[in-house]
N, C-alpha and C positions, 0 to 999 in steps of 0.2 A: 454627274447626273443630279439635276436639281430636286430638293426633298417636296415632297407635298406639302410638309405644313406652313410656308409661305402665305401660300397662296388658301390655306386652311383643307377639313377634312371633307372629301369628295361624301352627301349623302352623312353630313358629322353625329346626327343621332343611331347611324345605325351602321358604323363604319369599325369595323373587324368586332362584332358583336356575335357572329356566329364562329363557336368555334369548331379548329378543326384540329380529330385526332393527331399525336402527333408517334404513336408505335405503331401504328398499322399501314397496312399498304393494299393495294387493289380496290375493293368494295369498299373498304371501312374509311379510307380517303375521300372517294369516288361522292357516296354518302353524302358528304359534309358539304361536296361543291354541286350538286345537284340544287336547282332551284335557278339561280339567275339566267340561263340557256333559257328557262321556260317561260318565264318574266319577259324576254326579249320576243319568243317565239312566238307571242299571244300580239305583237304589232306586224306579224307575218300571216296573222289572217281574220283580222280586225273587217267590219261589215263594208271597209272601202274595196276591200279582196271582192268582198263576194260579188260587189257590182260590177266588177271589169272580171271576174270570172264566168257568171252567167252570161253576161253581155255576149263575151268571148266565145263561149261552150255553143250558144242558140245560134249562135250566126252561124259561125265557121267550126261548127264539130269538135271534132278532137285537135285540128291542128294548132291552135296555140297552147295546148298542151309542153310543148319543148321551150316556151318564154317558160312557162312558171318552173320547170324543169331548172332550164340556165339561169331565170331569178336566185333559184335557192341556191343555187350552188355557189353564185355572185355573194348569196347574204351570207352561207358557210367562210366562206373565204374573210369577207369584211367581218364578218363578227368575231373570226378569232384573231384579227389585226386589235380590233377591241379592247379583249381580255389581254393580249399581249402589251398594251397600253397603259392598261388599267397595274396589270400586275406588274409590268418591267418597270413605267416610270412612275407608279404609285399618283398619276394623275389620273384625271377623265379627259375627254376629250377636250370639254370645254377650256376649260384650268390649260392645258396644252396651250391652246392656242392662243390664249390672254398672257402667258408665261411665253411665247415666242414671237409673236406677231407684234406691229405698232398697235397704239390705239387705235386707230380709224381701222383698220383691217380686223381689229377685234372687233371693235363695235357692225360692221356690216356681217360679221359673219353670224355674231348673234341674231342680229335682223332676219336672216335668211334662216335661223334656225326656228326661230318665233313662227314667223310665217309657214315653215315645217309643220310644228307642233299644232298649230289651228287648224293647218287643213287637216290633219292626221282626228282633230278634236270634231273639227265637223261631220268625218265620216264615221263617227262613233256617238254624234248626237243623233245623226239622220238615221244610223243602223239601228241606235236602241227607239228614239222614235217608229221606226218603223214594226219592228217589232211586237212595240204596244201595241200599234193600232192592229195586226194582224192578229194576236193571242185576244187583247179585251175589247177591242173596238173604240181604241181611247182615236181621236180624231189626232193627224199627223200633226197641225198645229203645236197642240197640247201636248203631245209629247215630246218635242222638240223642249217644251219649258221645263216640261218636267223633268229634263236631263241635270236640269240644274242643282238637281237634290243628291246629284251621283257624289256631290262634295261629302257628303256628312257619312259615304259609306267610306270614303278614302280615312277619313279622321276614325272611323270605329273600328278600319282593322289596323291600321298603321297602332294600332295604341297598343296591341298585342304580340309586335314586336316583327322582326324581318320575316321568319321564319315560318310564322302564321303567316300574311300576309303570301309568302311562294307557295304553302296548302294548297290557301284556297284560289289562287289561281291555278293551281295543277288539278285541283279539283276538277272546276271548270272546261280546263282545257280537254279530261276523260269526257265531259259531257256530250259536250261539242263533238270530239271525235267520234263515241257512241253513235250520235245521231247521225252523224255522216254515213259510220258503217251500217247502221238500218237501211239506210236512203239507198245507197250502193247494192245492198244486196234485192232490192225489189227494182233497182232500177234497170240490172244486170249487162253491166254495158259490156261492148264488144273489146274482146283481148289483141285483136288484130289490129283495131281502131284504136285503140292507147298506144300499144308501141310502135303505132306507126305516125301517131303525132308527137312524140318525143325523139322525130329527127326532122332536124329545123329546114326549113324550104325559103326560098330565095320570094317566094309570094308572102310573106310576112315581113319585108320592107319595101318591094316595090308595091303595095296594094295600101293606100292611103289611109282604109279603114281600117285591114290589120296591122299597123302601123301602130294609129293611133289607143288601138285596145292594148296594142302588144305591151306601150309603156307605157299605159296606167299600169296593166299588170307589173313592170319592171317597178314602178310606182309606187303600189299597192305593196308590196312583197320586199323590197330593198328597202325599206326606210330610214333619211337622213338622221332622226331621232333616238331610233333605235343605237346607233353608233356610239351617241353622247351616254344612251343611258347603262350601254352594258358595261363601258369603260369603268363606269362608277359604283356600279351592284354588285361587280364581283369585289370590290374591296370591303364589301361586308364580311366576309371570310379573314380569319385570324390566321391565316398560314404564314408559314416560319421559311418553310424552302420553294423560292418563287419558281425555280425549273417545274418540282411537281405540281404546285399551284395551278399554271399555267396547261400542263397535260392536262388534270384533271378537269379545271374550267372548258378545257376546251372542246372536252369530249362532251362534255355537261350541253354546252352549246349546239353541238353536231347534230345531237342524239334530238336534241328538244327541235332544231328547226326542220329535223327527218318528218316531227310529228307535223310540222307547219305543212310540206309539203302535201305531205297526205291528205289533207285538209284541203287544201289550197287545189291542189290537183282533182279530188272527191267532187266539188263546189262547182269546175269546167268540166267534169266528167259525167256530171247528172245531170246539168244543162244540155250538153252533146247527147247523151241518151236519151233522153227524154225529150227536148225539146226540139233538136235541132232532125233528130232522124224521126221524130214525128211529125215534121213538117212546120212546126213553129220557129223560125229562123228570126222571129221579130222578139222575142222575148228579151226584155233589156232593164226590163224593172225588176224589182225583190219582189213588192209585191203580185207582180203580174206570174211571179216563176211558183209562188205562194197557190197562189188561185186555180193555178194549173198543174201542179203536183199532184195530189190524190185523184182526180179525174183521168190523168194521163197514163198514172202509175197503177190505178187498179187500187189504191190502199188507201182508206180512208183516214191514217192517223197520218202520214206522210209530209202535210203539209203542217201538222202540228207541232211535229219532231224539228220540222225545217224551221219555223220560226221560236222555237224553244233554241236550239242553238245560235239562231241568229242572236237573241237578248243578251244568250252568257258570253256570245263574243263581241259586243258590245260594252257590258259591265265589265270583262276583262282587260278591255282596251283602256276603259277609262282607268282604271288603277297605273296600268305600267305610263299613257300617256302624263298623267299627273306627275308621277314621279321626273320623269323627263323633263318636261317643265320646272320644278321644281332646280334640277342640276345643272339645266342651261342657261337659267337666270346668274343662279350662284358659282357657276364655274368661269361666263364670261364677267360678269358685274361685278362680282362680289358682293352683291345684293342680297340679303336673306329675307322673303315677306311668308308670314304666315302661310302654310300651307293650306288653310282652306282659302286666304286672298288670291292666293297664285291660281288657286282651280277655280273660282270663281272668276276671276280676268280671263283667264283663256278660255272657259266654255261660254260665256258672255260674249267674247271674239266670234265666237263660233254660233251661235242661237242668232244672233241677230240677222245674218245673212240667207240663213237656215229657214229660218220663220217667213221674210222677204222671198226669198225664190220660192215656198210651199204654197205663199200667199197667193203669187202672181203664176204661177204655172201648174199648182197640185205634183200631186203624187209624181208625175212626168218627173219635172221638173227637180223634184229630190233623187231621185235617180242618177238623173244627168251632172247634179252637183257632186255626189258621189264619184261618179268616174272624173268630175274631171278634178276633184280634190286630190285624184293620186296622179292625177298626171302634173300636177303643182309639187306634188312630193318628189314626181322622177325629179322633174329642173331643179331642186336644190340639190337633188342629189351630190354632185359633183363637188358643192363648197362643204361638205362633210367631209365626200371621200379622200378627196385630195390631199387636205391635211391629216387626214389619220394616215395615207399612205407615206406623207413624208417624215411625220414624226414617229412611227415604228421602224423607220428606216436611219435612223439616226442614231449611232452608236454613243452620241456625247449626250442625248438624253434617256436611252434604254439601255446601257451597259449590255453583258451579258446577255440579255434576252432582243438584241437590235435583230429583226427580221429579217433571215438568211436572204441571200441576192434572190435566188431564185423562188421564194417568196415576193418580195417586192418585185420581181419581175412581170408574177403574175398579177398580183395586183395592177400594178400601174395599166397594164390589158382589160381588168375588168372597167376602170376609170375611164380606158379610151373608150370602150365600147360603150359605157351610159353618157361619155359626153359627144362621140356621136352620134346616136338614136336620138338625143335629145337634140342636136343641132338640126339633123333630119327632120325632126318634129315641126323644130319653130319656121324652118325653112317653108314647108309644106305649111303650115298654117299661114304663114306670111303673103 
């Protein structure tokens, strides 16, 4: 099994700086690895979510309720191939694959991981632009630039060390939920109509348009970046015995994308109730679900709760995406650039194109970028999953923790099924 420090330390300023009891067991464990699940879980319902959630919810009701369903369960599964990665070969993802692949197959996979992280950045400039302009009335343009100030909040927590830094994203992430369970309980959707969209219908791939919502949602909700970054956050943890490590990581992870779901599900669920069985089947914008929330619902703070949570899941987004970028530079390059140059290039990536389609189509048009930013997320999907499925699977690089057959069995299933929905896609678009 080849050592990590080669290829150097995954995340090197903050790499086994939390520590973890080493006389306890249960909670007192548990405790120490809580934090990177939730780190990841906050790219599980980032403002790209919310677009192909509503989108999803107004049109077609409850029924793609059962994607985001099988999404989480797809991100359960890859996320703990992850931390089994992270923890068994003491590499990240990236580092893996620069450690096994040629150059050329390392250098395009990087490629494909960049073009990941942009569109993941886009839909976290358009989400927090939009938000402004919905809470202060700042114009979408202007906020779109204004995203580019998100750099100097990464440099004031990061300087407070890992630990701060998973707070106050767990903070956030209570808010968010908060305001979802407000929204839910005035929205009061039907019980009958939930569990009957979380069993999946053969009309959500022969129907072109839930088709194309289904995998932004797969999009929005599995993401290729998220893979790279948990491989590497959970080696901030100082543990000694990687079996336990590994349990406890992984529950840490379970538990935090349970909260994803809830979210994720809450977002197509208030769209459906509100929107879609009010007769508004055309609702596809944030804004427009904004406008129509307290009028629809009867509650006059409704819409205010809705775009309060939309900002912290934006500024959320941008923390764990920064890091991400950060580790797929230096895992395939071995590239180190300043952390605030790295977030400055990629949300510059990302503002430009952003500003350009706000310019030329308004608010519409930020929307449509949105959804189709995660559906740019499904098609890499496959050059992430791939290799994490075959490097957990490899006994001469994971020793001891190499992922039982029937583990990699199932994986390699999830991987069919995102690189056929995605075939389906480009075919149909073709």
């Amino acid at each position: 099994m080849p050592p990590a420090t080669p290829l150097g330390r995954s995340l090197a300023d903050s790499y086994r700086t939390v520590a973890v009891p080493t006389g306890r067991t249960g909670l007192g464990q548990l405790r120490a690895f809580v934090g990177p699940g939730f780190l990841v879980a906050v790219g599980y319902m980032d403002p790209g979510n919310w677009a192909t959630d509503i989108a999803g919810g107004s049109a077609f009701g409850y029924a793609l309720l059962s994607v985001v369903l099988l999404s989480n369960l797809m991100a359960i599964m890859l996320q703990a191939l992850s931390v089994r990665l992270g923890i068994g070969a003491g590499l990240d993802l990236a580092q893996a694959c620069r450690a096994r692949y040629p150059r050329a197959v390392t250098l395009a996979l990087w490629m494909l991981a960049e073009i990941a992280i942009v569109a993941c950045d886009l839909a976290e400039v358009l989400g927090t632009a939009i938000a402004l302009k919905l809470l202060f009335g700042l114009p979408l343009a202007w906020g779109v630039v204004l995203t580019a100030l998100d750099v100097f909040l990464i440099l004031a927590l990061q300087r407070f060390g890992f630990r701060t830094l998973e707070a106050v994203i767990i903070a956030l992430l209570a808010v968010i939920a908060a305001c979802f369970a407000f929204e839910l309980f005035h929205a009061q959707p039907s019980v009958t109509g939930m569990l009957g969209g979380l069993i999946p219908t053969t009309s959500i791939v022969t129907d072109p348009a839930r088709l194309y919502l289904a995998i932004g949602i797969l999009g929005a909700t599995v993401m290729p970046h998220n893979l790279y970054l948990h491989s590497s956050i959970v080696q901030t943890r100082a543990f000694c015995d990687k079996r336990a490590a590994l349990t406890w990581a992984t529950v840490d992870s379970t538990v935090a994308l349970g909260l994803a779901f809830f979210i994720n599900a809450a977002i197509l669920v208030l769209a459906a109730a509100t929107f879609h069985l009010g007769g508004r089947t055309d609702v596809a914008e944030i804004d427009k679900a904004y406008r129509l929330l307290s009028p629809m619902l009867g509650v006059g703070a409704a819409s205010v709760v809705f775009a309060v949570a939309l900002l912290a899941s934006g500024q959320n987004s941008t923390v764990t995406g920064t890091l991400a970028g950060q580790i797929v530079m230096e895992g395939f390059l071995d590239l180190k650039l300043p952390i605030w140059l790295r977030r400055l290039v990629t949300r510059l990536l990302a503002i430009v194109p952003a500003v350009l389609v706000v310019g030329a189509a308004g608010d519409a048009g930020a929307t449509r970028l949105l959804v189709l930013s995660q559906v740019v997320l499904s098609l890499q999907l496959p050059f992430a999953v791939v290799p994490l499925v075959v490097f957990t699977g490899s006994r001469r690089l994971m020793g001891d923790l190499t992922a039982p057959r029937w583990l990699q069995a199932l994986a390699w299933a999830i991987a069919a099924v995102i690189i056929a929905l995605n075939a389906t896609l480009l075919w149909g678009m073709l």
